[in-house]
Each structure stands twice: as structure tokens, then as C-alpha cells.
N, C-alpha and C positions, 0 to 999 in steps of 0.2 A: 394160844389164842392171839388174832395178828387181832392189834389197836387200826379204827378206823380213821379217826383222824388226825391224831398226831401220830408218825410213824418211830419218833424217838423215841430209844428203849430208855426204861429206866434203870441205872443203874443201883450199887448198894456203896459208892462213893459219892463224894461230889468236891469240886474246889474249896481245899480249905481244911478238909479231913486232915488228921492225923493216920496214915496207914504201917502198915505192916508188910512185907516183902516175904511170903512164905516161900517162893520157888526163885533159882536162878543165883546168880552168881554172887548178889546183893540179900541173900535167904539169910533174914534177922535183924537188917537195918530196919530202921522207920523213919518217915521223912512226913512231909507237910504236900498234901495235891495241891500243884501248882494250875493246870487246867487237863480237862478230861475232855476227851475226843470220842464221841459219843457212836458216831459213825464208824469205826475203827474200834472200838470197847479198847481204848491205849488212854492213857492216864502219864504227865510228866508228875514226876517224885522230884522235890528239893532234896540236891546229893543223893541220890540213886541211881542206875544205870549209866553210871558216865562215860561220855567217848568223846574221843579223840578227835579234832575235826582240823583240815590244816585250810587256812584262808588264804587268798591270795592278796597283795598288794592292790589296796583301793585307794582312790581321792580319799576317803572318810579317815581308810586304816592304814595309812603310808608303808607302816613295817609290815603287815603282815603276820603272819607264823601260826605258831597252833593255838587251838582253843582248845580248852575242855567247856562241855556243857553236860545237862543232861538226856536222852535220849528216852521215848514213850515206852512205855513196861505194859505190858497187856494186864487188863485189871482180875482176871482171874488170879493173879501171879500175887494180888495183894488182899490185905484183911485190914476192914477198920479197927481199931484201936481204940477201946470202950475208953471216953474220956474221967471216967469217974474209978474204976479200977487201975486204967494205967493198960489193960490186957487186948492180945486181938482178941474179937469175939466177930460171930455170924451175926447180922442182919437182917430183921423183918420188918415187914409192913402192917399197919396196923389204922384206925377209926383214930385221928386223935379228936381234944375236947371241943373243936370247931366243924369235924364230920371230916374235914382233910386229911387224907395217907401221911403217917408220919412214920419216920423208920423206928426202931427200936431194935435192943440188943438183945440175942438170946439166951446171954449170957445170967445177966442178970435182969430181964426185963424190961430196964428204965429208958424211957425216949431219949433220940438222940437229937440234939438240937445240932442247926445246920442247914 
């Protein structure tokens, strides 16, 4: 069902999460969302998919050379990480006590704050 007026999807992460890396080269790390690109469903991970990136000599960075950073991971790729188990688990939506959508885990039921 397409949303009429906000066209932003909602995702089952958001900045700040603790995630989980089920697919890809990084499959079992977990890192901290750094920011999530919603347009794009790409999510940066703290220390996750990192590449190589070579800069060139600027006014700001006289030397130059390589960086590493890290690079967007598509968020299917990832699983929240229930903060009270420690576990990934799946994500729902749900009525919370104010009438506002709040996620919860399916793991073990308990809202997720965030």
C-alpha cells in the first residue's frame, strides 16, 4: 500500500541501533548505525564494510594517501540486535501506550526503545 503523504519508507532500523551483519563479507560482525539513507534502504555500520579509498593531495590534507572508511551495506543485509538478550531478532510494529507505532522484537515481545 503506497503512504499518501509522506513517501518515506519506514525502515526496521534507525541511527543508533545496535545491528547485526547476516549476509556479505562482514556476515557476524555487529556494529553501531552510524546514519541510514532511506532513499537508497543503505545504512553506514561503525567498522563494517570498509574500503579502501585513495585521496589526493589537498590544501586541508598536504600528504594525501589512503583512507579507510566505512562504505553503506544495504539494510536487508542487517538484523537488529534485541538490546536486552544481546540476540539478532526480527522486528514489528505495534499500538504503543501513547497510540504511536513502536517497534518491538519478535523474539521475545519487548519494545524497543529508539
Amino acid at each position: 500500500m503506497e503512504r499518501k503523504f509522506n513517501k518515506q519508507q519506514k525502515l526496521h532500523i534507525k541511527t543508533g541501533d545496535t545491528v547485526k551483519v547476516i549476509a556479505g563479507d562482514d556476515k557476524g560482525k555487529t556494529g553501531t548505525v552510524l546514519s541510514v539513507d532511506t532513499a537508497k534502504n543503505r545504512a553506514f555500520v561503525e567498522g563494517i564494510n570498509i574500503v579502501t579509498k585513495h585521496v589526493k593531495p589537498t590544501a586541508a590534507k598536504p600528504q594525501g594517501g589512503i583512507e579507510k572508511k566505512e562504505a553503506p551495506v544495504h539494510i536487508s543485509n542487517l538484523m537488529l540486535v534485541d538490546p536486552k538478550t544481546g540476540e539478532a531478532t526480527r522486528t514489528g510494529r505495534k499500538a504503543g501506550d501513547n497510540g504511536k507505532l513502536v517497534r518491538y522484537s519478535k523474539k521475545t515481545g519487548e519494545v524497543i526503545n529508539g
